[in-house]
N, C-alpha and C positions, 0 to 999 in steps of 0.2 A: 396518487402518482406512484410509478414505480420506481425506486431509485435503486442502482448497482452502489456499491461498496467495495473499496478494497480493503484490505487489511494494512500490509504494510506500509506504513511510513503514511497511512489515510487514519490509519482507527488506532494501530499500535505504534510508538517510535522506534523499529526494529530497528531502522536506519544509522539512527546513532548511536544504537547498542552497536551495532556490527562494526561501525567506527571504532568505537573504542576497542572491540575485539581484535577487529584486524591491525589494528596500529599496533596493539602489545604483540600477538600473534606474528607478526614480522618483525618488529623488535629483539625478544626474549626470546623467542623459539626459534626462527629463522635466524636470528644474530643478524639482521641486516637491514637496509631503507630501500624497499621494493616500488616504491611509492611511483608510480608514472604518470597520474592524474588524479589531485587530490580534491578535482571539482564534480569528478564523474560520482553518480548517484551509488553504485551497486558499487561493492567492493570488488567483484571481482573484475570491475574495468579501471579501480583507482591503481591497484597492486601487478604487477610483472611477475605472478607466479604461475608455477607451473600448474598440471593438470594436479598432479602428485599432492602437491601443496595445498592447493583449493581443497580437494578433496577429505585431508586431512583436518585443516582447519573449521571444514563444517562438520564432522562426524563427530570432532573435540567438543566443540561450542555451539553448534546450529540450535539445540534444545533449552541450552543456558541461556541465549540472545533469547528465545523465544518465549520463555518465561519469563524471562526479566523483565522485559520489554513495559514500558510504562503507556499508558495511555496517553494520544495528543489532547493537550486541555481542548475541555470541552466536548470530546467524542462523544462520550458517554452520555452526558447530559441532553448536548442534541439530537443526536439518535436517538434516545427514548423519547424527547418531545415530540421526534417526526413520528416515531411509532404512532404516541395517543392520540396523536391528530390522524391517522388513521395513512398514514401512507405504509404500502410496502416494499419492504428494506428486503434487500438481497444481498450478499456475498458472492463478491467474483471475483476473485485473486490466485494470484499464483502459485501459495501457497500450498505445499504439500508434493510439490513438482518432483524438487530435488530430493525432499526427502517424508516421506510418508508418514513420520511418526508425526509429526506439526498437524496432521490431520485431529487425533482425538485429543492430542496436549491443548489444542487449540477449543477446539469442542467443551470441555472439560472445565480452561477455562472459562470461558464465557458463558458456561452456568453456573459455577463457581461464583463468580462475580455480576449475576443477575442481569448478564446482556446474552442471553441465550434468547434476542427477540428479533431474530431474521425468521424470513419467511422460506426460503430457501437460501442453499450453500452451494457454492460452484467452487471446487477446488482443483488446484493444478492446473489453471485454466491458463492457457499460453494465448490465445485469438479470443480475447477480450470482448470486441467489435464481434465477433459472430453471436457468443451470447447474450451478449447487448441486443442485440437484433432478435434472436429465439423467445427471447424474456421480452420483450418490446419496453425497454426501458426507457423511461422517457428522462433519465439525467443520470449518468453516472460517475462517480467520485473517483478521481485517481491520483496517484502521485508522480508516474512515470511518464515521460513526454511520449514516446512512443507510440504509447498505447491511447494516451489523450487524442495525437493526432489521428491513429486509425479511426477510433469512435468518433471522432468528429466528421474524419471525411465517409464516415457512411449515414451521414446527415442525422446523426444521435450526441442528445445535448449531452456537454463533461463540463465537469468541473474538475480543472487542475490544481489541484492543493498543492503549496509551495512556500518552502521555509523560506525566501526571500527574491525577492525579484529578480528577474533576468528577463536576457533576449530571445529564450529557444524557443518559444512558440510566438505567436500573436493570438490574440483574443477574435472572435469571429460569431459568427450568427449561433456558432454550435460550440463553442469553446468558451468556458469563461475561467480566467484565473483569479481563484482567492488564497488569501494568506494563512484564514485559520477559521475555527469550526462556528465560528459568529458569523461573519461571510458569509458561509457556505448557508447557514441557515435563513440570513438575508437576501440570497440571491434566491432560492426556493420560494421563501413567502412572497418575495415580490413577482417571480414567475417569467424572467425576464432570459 
């Protein structure tokens, strides 16, 4: 089977590094509570800052969040299980978009750390659903609703990884939402 991957907030907790980043980073630096939606996933739709400001804040921290970044329990574990049973793992994230060095920091890590075991790397990838379809990937893992829905509605199975339940998607023939990387690993071996 072929499975797509994402990185963030899928394989690494960029997510709540960048929390903690951005909440001091307008605190302390900013001197202020920019905060406009503290539900919204990506920081730069939680905060009311400027272009100026975004931009600062990621040249500051984007490599320190990226580093830091802890793995979600169990990533690790179960991507290499899916490796030895012989499935191929792919990378398709967005990663390296905004900023290019996240490309070989990222590389680097994960041979560093012995999960240098993708088959291929798709970086900077904005239309997710198109290499979904190029790759003929038959499930791919993500955390962003968005891009959950495009790949579902081009009839390619996703799994939405989700720190706690809500209402922004519903589950469907080609959608399935799991909590955490026992799940995800459940929902593949049963094949459903």
């Amino acid at each position: 089977m072929k499975i797509g991957v994402d990185l963030d907030g899928v394989v690494f907790d960029t997510e709540k590094e960048f929390r903690v980043y951005s909440e001091l980073y307008d605190m302390l630096e900013l001197k202020r509570n920019s905060k406009i939606d503290n539900k919204a996933l990506r920081f730069q739709e939680r905060f009311n800052w400027t272009e100026e400001e975004t931009m600062k804040f990621l040249k500051k921290y984007h490599n320190q969040i990226v580093i830091e970044a802890s793995y979600l329990p169990g990533a690790k574990r179960i991507l290499k299980k899916l490796k030895e049973e012989g499935h191929e793992l792919i990378i398709i994230t967005a990663r390296g978009g905004i900023n290019k060095a996240m490309i070989p920091i990222t590389e680097g890590r994960l041979k560093q750390e012995e999960m240098d075991i993708f088959n291929k790397y798709y970086w900077a990838t904005e239309n997710k659903e198109q290499i979904c379809k190029k790759e003929k990937i038959d499930i791919m893992i993500d955390d962003f609703d968005k891009n959950c829905h495009k790949i579902s509605q081009e009839k390619i199975k996703v799994i939405y990884l989700k720190d706690a339940p809500s209402n922004e998607l519903k589950e469907n023939a080609y959608l399935k939402i799991c909590y955490n990387w026992g799940e995800i690993y459940r929902h593949i071996k049963e094949g459903k």
